[in-house]
C-alpha positions as a Markdown table, in Angstrom:
| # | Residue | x | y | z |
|---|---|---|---|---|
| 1 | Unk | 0.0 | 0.0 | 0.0 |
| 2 | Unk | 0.9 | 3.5 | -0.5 |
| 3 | Unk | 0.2 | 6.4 | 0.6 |
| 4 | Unk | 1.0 | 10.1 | -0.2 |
| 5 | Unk | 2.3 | 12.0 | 2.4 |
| 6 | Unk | 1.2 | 15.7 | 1.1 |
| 7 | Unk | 2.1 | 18.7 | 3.9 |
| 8 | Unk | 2.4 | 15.7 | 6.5 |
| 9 | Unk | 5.6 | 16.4 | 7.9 |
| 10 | Unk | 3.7 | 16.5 | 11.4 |
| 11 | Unk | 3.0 | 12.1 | 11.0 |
| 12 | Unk | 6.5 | 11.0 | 10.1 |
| 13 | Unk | 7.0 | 9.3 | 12.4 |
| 14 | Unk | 3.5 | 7.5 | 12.7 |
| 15 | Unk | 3.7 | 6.7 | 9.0 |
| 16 | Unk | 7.2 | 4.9 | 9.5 |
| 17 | Unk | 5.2 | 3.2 | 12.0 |
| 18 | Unk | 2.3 | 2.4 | 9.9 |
| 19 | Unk | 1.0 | -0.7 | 7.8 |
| 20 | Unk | 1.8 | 1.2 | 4.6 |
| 21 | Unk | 4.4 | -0.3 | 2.1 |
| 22 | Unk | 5.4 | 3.0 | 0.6 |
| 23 | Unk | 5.4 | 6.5 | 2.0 |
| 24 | Unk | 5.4 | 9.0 | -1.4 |
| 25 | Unk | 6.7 | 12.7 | -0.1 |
| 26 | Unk | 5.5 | 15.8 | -1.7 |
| 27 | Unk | 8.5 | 18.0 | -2.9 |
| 28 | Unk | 8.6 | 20.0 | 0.2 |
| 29 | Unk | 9.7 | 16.9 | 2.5 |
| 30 | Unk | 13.7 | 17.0 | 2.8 |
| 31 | Unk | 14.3 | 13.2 | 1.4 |
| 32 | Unk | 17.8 | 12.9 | 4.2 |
| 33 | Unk | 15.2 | 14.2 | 6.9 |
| 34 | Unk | 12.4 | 11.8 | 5.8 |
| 35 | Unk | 14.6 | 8.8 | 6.1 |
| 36 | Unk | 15.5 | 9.8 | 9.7 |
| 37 | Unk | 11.9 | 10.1 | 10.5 |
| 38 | Unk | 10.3 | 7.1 | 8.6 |
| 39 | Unk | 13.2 | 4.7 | 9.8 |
| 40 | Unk | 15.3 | 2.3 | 7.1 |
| 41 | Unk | 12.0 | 0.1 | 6.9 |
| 42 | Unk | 9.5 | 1.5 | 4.6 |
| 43 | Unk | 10.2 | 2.6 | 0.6 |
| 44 | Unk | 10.3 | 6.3 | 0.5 |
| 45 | Unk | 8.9 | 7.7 | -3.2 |
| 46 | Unk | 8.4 | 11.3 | -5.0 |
| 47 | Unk | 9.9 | 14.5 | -3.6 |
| 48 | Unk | 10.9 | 16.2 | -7.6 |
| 49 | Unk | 9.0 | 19.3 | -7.7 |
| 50 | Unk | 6.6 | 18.6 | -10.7 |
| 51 | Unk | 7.1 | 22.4 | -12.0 |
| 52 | Unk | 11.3 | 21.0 | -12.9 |
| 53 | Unk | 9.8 | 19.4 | -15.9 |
| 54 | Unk | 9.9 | 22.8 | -17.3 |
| 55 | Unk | 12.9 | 23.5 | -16.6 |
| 56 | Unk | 14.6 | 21.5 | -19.6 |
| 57 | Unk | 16.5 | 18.0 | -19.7 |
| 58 | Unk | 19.5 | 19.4 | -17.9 |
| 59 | Unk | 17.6 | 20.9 | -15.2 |
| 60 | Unk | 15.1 | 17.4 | -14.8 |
| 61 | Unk | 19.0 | 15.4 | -14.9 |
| 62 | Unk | 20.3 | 17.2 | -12.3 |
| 63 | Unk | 16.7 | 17.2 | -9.7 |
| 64 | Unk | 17.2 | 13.4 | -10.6 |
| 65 | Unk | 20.3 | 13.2 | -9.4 |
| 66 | Unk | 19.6 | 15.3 | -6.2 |
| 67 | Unk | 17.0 | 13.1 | -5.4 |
| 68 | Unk | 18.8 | 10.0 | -5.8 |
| 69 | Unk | 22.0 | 11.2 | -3.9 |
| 70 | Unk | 19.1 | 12.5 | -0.7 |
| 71 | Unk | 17.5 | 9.3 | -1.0 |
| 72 | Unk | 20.9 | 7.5 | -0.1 |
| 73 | Unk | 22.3 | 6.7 | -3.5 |
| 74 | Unk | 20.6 | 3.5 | -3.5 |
| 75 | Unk | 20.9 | 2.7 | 0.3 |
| 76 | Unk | 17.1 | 1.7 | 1.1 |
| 77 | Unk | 14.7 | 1.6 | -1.0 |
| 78 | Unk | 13.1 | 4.8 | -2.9 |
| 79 | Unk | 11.2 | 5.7 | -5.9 |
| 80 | Unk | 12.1 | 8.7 | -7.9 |
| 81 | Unk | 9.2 | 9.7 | -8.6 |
| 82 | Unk | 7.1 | 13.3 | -9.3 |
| 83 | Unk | 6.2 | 15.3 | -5.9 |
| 84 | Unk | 2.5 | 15.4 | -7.1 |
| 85 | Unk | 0.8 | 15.8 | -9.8 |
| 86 | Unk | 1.3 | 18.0 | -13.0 |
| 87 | Unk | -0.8 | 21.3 | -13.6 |
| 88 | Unk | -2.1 | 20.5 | -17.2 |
| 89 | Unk | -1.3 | 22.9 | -20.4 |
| 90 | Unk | -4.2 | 24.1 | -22.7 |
C-alpha cells in the first residue's frame, strides 16, 4: 500500500510506523530528513518538484540526481518519482 504524504511532515513518524508499504513525499519533504523520520523500513517515493519538468533536460537530470543522492544513493529503497501531480497545459 501507498500512501502520499502531502504537507504531512507532522506524522512522520507515525507513517514509519504504519501498515503502509510505501510513503510518497511531496517535494517540500527533505528526502535525508524523511529517512530519519520514517526509519530504514519503509520505501520512500516522490519528492521532484513537478514544475522542474519545465525547466529542460538538464535541469530534470540534475533534480534526478539530487534526489537520488538524498535518498541514499541507493541505500534503502526509494522511488524517484514526481512530488504530485502536474498542472495541465491548454
Amino acid at each position: 500500500m501507498v500512501i502520499f504524504a502531502k504537507g504531512a511532515w507532522h506524522a512522520l513518524e507515525l507513517l514509519g510506523e504504519s501498515d503502509y508499504d510505501i510513503i510518497s513525499l511531496d517535494w517540500t519533504h527533505d528526502p535525508v530528513q524523511a529517512r530519519k523520520r520514517v526509519g530504514p523500513k519503509k520505501i520512500l517515493q516522490g519528492n521532484m518538484d513537478p514544475n522542474g519538468l519545465y525547466g529542460g533536460r538538464p535541469h530534470i537530470t540534475k533534480e534526478v540526481e539530487r534526489i537520488v543522492k538524498d535518498f541514499g544513493g541507493g541505500k534503502g529503497g526509494y522511488i524517484v518519482n514526481l512530488g504530485h501531480g502536474i498542472t495541465p497545459v491548454h
